[in-house]
C-alpha positions as a Markdown table, in Angstrom:
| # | Residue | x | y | z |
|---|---|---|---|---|
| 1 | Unk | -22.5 | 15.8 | -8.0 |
| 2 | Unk | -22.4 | 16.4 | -11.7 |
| 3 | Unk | -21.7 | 13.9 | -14.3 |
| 4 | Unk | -21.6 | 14.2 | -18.1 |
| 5 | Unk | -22.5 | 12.0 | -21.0 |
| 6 | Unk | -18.9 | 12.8 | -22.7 |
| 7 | Unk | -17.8 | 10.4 | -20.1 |
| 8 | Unk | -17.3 | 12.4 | -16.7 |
| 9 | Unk | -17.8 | 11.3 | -13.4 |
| 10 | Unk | -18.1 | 12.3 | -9.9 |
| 11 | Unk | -17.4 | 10.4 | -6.5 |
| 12 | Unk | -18.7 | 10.2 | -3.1 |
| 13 | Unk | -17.7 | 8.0 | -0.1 |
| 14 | Unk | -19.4 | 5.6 | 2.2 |
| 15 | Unk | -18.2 | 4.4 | 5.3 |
| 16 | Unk | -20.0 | 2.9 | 8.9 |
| 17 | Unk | -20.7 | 4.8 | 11.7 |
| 18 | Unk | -19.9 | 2.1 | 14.4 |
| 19 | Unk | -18.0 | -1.2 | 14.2 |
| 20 | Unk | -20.0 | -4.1 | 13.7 |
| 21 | Unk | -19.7 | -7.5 | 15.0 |
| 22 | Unk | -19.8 | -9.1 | 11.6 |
| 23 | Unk | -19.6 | -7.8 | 7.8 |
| 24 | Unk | -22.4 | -5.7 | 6.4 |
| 25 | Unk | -23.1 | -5.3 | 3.1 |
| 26 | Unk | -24.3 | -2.1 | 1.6 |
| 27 | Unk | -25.9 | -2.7 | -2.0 |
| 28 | Unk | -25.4 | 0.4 | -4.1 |
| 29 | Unk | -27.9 | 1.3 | -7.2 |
| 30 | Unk | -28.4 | 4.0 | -9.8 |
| 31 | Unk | -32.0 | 4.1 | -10.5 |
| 32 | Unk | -31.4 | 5.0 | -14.3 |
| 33 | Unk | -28.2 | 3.3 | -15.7 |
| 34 | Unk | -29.3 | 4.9 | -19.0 |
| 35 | Unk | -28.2 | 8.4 | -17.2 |
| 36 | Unk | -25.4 | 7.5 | -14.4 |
| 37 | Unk | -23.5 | 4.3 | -13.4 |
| 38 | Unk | -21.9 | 3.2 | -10.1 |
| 39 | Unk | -18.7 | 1.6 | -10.0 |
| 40 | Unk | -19.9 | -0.9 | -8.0 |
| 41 | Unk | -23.0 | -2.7 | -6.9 |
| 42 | Unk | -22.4 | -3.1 | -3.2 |
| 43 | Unk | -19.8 | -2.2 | -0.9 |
| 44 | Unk | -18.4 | -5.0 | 2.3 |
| 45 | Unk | -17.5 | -3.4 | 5.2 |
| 46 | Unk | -15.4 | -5.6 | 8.3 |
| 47 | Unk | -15.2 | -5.5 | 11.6 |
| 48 | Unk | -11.6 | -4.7 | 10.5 |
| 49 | Unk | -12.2 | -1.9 | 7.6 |
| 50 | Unk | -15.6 | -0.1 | 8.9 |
| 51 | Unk | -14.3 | 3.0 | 9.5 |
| 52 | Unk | -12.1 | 3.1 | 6.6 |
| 53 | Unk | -14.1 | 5.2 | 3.9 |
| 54 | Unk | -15.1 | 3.4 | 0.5 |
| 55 | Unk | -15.3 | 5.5 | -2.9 |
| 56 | Unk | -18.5 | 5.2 | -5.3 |
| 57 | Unk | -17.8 | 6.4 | -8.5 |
| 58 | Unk | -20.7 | 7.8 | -11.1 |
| 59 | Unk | -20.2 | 8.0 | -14.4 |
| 60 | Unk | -22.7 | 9.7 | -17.1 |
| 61 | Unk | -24.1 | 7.3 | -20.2 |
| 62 | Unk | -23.8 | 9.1 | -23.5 |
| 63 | Unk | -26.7 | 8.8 | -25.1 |
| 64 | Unk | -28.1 | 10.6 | -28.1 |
| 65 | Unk | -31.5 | 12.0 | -27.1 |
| 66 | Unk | -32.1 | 15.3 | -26.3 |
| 67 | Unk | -32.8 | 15.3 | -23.1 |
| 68 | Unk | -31.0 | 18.4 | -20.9 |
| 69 | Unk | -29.6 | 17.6 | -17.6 |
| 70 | Unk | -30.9 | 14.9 | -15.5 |
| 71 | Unk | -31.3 | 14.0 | -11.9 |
| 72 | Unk | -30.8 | 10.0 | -11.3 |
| 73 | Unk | -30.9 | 8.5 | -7.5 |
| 74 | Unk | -28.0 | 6.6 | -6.8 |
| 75 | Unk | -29.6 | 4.4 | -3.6 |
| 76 | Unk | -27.2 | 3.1 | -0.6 |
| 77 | Unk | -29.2 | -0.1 | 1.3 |
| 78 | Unk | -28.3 | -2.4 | 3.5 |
| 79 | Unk | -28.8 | -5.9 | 2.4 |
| 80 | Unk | -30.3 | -7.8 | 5.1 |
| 81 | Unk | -29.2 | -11.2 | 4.3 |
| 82 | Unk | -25.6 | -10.6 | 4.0 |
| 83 | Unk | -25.2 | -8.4 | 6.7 |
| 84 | Unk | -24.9 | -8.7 | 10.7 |
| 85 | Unk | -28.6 | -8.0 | 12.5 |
| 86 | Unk | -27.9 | -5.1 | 14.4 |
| 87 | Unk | -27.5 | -3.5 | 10.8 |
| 88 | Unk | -30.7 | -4.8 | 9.8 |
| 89 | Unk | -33.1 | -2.2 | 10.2 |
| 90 | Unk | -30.7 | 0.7 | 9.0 |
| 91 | Unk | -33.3 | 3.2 | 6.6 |
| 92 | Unk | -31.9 | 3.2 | 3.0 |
| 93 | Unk | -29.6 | 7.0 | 2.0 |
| 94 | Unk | -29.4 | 8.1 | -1.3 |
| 95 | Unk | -27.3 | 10.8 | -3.3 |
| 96 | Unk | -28.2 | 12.8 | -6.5 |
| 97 | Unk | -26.0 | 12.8 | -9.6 |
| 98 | Unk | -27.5 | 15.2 | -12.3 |
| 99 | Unk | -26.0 | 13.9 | -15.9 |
| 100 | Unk | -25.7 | 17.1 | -18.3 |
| 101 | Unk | -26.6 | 16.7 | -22.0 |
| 102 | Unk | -24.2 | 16.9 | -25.0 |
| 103 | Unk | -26.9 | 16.3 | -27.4 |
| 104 | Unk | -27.4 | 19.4 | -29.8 |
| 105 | Unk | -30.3 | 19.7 | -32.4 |
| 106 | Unk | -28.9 | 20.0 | -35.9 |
| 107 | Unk | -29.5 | 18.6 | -39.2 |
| 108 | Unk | -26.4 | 18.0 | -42.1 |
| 109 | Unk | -26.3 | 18.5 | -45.4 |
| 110 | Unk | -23.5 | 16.3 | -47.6 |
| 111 | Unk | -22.4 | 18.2 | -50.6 |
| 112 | Unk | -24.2 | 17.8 | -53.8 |
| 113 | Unk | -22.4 | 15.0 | -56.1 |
| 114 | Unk | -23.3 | 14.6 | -59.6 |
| 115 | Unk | -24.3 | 16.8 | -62.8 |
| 116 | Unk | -27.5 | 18.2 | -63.5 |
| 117 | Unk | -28.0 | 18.8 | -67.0 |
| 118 | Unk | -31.5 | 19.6 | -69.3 |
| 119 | Unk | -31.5 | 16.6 | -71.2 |
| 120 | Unk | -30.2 | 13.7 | -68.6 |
| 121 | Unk | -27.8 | 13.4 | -65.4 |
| 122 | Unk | -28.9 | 13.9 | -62.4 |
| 123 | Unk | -27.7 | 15.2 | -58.9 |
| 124 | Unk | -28.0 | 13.9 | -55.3 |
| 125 | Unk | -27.2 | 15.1 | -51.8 |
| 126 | Unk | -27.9 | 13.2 | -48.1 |
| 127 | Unk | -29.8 | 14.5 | -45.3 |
| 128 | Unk | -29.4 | 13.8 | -41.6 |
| 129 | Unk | -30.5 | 14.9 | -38.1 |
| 130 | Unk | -27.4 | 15.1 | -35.6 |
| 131 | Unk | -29.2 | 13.8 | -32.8 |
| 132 | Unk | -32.2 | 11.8 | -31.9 |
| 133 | Unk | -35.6 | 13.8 | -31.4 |
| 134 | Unk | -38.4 | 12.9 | -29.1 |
| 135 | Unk | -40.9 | 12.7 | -31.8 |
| 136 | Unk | -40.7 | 13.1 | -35.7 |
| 137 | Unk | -38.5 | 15.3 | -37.6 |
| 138 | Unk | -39.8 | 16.9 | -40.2 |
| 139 | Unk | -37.6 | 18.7 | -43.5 |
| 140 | Unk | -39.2 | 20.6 | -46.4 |
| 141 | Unk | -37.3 | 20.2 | -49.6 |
| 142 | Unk | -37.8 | 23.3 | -52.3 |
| 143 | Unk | -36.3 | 24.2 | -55.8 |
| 144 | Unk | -36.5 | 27.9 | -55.7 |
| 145 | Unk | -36.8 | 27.3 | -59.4 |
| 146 | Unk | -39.0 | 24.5 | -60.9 |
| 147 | Unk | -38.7 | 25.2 | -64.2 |
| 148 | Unk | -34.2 | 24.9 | -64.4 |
| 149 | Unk | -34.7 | 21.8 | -61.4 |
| 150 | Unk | -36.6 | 19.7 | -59.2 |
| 151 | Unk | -36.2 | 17.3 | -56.3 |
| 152 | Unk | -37.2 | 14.1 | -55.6 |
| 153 | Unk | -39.2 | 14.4 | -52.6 |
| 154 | Unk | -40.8 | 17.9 | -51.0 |
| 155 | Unk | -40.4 | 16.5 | -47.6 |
| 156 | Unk | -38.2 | 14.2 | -45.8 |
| 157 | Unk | -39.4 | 12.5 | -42.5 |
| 158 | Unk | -37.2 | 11.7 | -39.6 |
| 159 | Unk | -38.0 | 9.3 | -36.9 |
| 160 | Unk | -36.8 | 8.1 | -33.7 |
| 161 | Unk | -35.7 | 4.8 | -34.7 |
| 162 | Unk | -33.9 | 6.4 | -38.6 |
| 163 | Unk | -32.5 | 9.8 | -37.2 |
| 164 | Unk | -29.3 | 9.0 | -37.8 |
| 165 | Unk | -29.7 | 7.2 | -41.4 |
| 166 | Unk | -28.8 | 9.4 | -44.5 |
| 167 | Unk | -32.1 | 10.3 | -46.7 |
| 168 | Unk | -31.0 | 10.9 | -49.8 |
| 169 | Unk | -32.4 | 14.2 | -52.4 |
| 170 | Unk | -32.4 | 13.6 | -56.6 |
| 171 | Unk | -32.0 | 16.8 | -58.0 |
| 172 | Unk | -32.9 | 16.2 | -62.1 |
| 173 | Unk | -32.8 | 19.1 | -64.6 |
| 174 | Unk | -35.8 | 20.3 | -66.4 |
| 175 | Unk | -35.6 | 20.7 | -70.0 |
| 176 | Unk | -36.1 | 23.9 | -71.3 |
| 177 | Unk | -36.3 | 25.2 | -75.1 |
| 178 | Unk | -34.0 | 28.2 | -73.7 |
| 179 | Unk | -31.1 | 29.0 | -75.1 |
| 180 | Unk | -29.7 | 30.3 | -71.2 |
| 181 | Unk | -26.5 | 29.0 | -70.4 |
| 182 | Unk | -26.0 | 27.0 | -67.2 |
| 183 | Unk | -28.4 | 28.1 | -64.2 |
| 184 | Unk | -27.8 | 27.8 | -60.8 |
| 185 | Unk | -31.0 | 26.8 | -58.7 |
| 186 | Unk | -31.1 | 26.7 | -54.4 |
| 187 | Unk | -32.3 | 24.1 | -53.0 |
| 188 | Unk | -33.6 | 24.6 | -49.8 |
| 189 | Unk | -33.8 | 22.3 | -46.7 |
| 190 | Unk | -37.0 | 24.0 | -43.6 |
| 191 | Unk | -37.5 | 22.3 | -40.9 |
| 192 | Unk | -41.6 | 22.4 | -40.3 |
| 193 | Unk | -42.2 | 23.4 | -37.2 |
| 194 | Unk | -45.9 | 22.0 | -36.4 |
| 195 | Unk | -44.6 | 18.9 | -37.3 |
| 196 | Unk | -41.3 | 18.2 | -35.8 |
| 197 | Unk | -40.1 | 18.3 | -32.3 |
| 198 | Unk | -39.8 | 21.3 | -30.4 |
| 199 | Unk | -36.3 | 20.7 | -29.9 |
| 200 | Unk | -35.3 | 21.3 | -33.6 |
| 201 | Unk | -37.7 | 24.3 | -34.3 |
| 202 | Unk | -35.4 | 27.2 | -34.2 |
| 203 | Unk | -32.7 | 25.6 | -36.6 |
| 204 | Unk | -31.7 | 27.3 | -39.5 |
| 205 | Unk | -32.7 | 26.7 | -42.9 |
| 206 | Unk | -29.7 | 25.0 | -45.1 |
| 207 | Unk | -29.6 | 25.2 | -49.1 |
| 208 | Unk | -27.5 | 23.4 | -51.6 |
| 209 | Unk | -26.8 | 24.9 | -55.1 |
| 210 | Unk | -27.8 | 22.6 | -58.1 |
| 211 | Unk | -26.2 | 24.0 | -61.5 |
| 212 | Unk | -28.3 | 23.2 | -64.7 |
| 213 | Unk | -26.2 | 22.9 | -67.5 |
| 214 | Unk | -28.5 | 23.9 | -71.1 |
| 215 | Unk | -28.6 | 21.7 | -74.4 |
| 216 | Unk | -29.9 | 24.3 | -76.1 |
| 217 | Unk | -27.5 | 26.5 | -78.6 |
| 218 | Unk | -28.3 | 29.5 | -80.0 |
| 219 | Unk | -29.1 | 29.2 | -84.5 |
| 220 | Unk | -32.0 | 30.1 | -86.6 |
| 221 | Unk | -32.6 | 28.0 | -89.7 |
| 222 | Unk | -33.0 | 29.3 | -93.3 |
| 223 | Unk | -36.3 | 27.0 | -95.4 |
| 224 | Unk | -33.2 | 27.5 | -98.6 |
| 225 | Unk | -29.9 | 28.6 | -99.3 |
| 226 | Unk | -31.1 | 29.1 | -103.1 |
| 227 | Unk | -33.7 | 31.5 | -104.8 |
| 228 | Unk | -34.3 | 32.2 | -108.6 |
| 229 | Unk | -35.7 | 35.4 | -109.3 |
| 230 | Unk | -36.5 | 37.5 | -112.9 |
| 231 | Unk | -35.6 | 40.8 | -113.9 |
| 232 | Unk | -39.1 | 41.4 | -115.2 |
| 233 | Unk | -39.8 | 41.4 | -111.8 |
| 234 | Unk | -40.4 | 37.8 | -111.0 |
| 235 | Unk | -39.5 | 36.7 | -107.1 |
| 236 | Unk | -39.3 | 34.0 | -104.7 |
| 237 | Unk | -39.3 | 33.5 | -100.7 |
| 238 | Unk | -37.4 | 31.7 | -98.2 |
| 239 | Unk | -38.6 | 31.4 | -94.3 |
| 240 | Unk | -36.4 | 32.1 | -91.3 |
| 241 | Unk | -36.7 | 30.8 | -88.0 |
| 242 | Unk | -34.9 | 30.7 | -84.4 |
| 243 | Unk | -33.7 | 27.1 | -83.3 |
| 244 | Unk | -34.3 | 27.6 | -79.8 |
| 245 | Unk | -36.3 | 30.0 | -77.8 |
């Protein structure tokens, strides 16, 4: 049968084939109760009740690898020391419940909190996988503009133990002498292939938009508001110059 890790099960019954002189006791186990559980671990069939049919229920463990759909043994044996003789000797059955996956690779960006600005405040945004990978994550960090803002770190390593921990991304501003306005800069979040799991290859870069708000204002300065000049012909000079580039 088919289980799944949201939580769904599937059932099969045991029951004897002939009635036995005394109880026997069938143990029943999953071989991976990290994939399927059984509903219970053995089963106590009469002289009175052996041909009534028993239910064994398997339910699918949620995990957060992942891991596709797997097959775990769920084992039906007699256990000899609780069980009449003639039993004894009865060769171990087993059923297959396959557990399907609800584990999807993905990685999530929070939204960007904070102003970035030339001259101080800075930005941040979180980073984190959406499930757990086999090996190590790996996510590329890049300003497409270095010179309006940078980031803290240019990569961001995910493990198997702090997938599911928040890594957190400074954007700062970079001051220019430009008089330019505010400039909006992407920041864009690649997962490296050759070094991260197979599983998260394929996703999608994200981005985040960082807006860099200037301290420059446009002015040009006079050297004197004042100049004394003669009508013979006598003169005087004054500099000009921009404030900001």
């Amino acid at each position: 049968g088919t289980v799944t890790e949201a939580g769904g099960a599937a059932t099969f019954t045991v029951v004897l084939d002939v009635q036995p002189v005394g109880n026997v006791v069938i143990d029943v186990t999953s071989a991976d109760t990290g994939e399927a559980t059984v509903s219970a671990e053995s089963l106590t069939f009469t002289d009175a009740n052996w041909d009534t049919a028993q239910t064994v229920t398997v339910t699918g463990v949620d995990d957060n690898i992942i891991d596709g759909s797997v097959n775990t043994t769920i084992t039906m044996a007699i256990d000899a020391a609780s069980s009449e003789d003639n039993y004894d000797g009865v060769a171990n059955q087993t059923v297959t419940a396959t557990t399907t996956d609800n584990d999807t690779a993905a990685f999530t960006l929070s939204a960007i909190s904070g102003t970035v600005s030339e001259g101080a405040t800075t930005a941040t945004f979180t980073v984190v996988l959406g499930a757990q990978p086999d090996s190590d994550v790996v996510i590329s960090v890049t300003s497409a503009d270095i010179g309006e803002a940078t980031v803290s770190a240019a990569e961001l390593t995910f493990t198997d133990a702090n997938w599911d921990t928040a890594q957190t991304v400074t954007v700062t501003g970079v001051d220019d002498a430009l008089a330019d306005g505010s400039q909006s800069t992407t920041i864009t979040m690649s997962v490296k292939d050759a070094s991260s799991d197979n599983n998260f290859d394929a996703l999608a870069d994200q981005t985040v938009s960082a807006t860099t708000t200037d301290n420059d204002t446009a002015a040009f300065t006079l050297s004197t508001t004042t100049a004394t000049v003669t009508e013979a012909g006598g003169a005087a000079t004054f500099t000009v110059v921009l404030d900001v580039q």
